[in-house]
Z-matrix of the N, CA and C atoms (Angstrom, degrees):
N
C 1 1.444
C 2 1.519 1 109.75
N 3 1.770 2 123.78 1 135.93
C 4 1.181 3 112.71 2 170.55
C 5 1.931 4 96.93 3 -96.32
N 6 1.138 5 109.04 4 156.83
C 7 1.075 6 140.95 5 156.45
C 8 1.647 7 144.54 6 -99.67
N 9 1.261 8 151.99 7 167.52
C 10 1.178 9 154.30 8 159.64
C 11 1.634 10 101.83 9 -122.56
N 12 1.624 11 105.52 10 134.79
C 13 1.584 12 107.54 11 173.21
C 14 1.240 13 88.95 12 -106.62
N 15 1.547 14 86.28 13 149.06
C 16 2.222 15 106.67 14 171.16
C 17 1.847 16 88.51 15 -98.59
N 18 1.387 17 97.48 16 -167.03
C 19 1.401 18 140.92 17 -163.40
C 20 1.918 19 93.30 18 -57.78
N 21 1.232 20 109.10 19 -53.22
C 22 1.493 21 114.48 20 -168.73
C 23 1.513 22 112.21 21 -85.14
N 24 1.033 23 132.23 22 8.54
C 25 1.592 24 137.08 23 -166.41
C 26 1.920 25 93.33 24 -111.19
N 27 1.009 26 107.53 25 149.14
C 28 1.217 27 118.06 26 -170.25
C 29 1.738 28 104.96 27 -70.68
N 30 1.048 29 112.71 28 -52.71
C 31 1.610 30 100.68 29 162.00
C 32 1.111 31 123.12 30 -51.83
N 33 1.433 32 132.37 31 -10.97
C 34 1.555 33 118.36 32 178.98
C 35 1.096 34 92.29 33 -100.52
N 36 1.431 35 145.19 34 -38.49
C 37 1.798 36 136.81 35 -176.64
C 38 1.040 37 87.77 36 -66.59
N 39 1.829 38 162.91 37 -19.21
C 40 1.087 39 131.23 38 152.44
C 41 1.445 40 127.36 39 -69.95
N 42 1.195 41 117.19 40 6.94
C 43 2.035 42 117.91 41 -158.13
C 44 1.727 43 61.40 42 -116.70
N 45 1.037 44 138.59 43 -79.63
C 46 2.011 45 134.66 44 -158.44
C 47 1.817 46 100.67 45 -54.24
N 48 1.790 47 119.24 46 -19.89
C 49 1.506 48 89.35 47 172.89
C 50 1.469 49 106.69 48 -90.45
N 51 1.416 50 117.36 49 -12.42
C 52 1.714 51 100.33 50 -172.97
C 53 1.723 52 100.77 51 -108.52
N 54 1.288 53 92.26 52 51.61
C 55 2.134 54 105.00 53 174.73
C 56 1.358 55 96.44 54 45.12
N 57 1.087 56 162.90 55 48.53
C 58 1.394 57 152.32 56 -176.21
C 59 1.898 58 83.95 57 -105.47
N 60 1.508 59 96.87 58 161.81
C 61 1.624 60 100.92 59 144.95
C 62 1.491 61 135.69 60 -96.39
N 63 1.144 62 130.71 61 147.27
C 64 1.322 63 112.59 62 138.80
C 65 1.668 64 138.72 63 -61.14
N 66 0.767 65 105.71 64 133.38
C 67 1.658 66 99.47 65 166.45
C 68 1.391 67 116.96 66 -64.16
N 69 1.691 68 119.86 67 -56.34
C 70 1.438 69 126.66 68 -167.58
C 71 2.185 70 85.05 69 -52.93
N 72 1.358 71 77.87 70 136.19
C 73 1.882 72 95.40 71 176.25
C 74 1.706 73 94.54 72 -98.09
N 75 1.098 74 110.55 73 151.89
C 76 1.567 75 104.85 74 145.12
C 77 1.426 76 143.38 75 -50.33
N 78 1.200 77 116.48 76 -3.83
C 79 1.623 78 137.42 77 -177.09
C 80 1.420 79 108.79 78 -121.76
N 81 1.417 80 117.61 79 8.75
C 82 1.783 81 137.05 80 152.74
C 83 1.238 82 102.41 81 -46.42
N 84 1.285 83 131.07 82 132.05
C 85 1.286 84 131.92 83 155.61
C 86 1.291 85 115.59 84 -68.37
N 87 1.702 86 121.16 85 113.07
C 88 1.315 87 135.04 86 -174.36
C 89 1.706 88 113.29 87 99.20
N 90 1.594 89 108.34 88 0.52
C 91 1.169 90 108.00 89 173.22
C 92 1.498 91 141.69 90 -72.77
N 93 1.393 92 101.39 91 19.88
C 94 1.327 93 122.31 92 168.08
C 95 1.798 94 103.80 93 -94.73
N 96 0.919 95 105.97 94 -16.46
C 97 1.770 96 99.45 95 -179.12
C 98 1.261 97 114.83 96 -104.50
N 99 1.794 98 119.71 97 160.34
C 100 1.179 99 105.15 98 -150.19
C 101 1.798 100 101.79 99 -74.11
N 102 1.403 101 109.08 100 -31.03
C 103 1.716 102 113.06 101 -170.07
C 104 1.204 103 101.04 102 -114.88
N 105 1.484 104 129.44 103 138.87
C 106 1.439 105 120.78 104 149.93
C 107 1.406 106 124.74 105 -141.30
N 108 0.796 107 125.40 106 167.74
C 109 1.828 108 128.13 107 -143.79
C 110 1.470 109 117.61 108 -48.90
N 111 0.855 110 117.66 109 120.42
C 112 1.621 111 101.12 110 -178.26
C 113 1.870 112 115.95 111 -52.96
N 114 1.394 113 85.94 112 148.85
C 115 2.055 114 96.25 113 -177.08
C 116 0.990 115 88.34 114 -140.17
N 117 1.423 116 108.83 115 131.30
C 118 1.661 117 127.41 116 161.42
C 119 1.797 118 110.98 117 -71.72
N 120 1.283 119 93.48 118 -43.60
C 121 1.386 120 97.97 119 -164.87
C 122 1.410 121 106.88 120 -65.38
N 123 1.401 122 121.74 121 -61.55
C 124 1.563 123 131.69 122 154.44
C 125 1.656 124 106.13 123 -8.34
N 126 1.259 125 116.96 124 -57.42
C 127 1.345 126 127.47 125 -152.88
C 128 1.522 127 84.72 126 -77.85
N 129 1.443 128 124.50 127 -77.82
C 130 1.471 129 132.69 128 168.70
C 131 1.481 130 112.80 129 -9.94
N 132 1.096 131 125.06 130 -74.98
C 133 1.421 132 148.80 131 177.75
C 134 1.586 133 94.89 132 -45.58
N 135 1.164 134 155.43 133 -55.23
C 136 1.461 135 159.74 134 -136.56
C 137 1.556 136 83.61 135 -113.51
N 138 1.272 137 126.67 136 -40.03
C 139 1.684 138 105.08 137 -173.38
C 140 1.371 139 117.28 138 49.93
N 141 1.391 140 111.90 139 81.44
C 142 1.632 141 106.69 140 -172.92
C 143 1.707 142 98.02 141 -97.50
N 144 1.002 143 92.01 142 -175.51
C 145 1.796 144 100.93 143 178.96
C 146 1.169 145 112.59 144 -102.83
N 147 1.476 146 135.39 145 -37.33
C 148 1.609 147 152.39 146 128.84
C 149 1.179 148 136.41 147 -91.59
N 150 1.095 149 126.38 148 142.41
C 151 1.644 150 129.29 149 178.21
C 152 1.938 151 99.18 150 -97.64
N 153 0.801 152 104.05 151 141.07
C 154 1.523 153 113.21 152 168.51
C 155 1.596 154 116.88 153 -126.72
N 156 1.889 155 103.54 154 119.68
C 157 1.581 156 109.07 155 -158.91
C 158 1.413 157 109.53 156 -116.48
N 159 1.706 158 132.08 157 139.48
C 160 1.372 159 111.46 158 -169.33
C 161 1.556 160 73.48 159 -147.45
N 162 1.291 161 94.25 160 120.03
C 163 1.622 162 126.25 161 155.73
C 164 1.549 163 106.80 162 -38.01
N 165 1.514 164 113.77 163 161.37
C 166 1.845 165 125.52 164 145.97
C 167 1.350 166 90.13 165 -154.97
N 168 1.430 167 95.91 166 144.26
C 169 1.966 168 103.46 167 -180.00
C 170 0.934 169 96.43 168 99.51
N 171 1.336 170 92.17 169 173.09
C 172 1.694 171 130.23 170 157.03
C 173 1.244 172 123.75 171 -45.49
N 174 1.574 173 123.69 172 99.15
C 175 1.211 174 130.17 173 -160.19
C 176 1.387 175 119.47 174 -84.98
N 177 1.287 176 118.87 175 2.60
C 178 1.245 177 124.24 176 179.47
C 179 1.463 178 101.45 177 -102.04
N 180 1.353 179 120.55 178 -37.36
C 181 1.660 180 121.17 179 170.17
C 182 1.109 181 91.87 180 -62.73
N 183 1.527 182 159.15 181 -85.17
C 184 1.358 183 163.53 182 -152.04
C 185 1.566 184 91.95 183 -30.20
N 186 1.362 185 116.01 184 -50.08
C 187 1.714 186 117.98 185 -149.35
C 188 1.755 187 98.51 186 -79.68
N 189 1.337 188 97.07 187 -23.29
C 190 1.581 189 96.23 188 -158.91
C 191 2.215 190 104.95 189 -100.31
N 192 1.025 191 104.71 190 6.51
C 193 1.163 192 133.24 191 -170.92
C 194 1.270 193 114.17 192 -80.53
């Protein structure tokens, strides 16, 4: 499953320690939880300047996937 982390998920306290933004706003639907579903379009729509990606698992299955 891909996901999006908000503000409270440990990947987003890393995007808030290196000043980056998040995209997910607080008025995200599901942005009270720590992960929520990944959206392209969401992502599209926000037009970020970088994406920031953090693996779980087996990273060689991830790659070959």
């Amino acid at each position: 499953n891909i996901y999006m982390e908000t503000h409270s998920a440990q990947v987003g306290e890393i995007v808030d320690m290196l000043g980056a933004n998040n995209i997910i706003k607080d008025d995200a639907p599901g942005a009270s939880d720590v992960r929520i579903p990944f959206n392209l379009e969401y992502i599209a729509q926000s037009n970020p300047d970088m994406i920031f990606v953090s693996l779980m698992g087996d990273q060689e299955k991830t790659k070959s996937a």
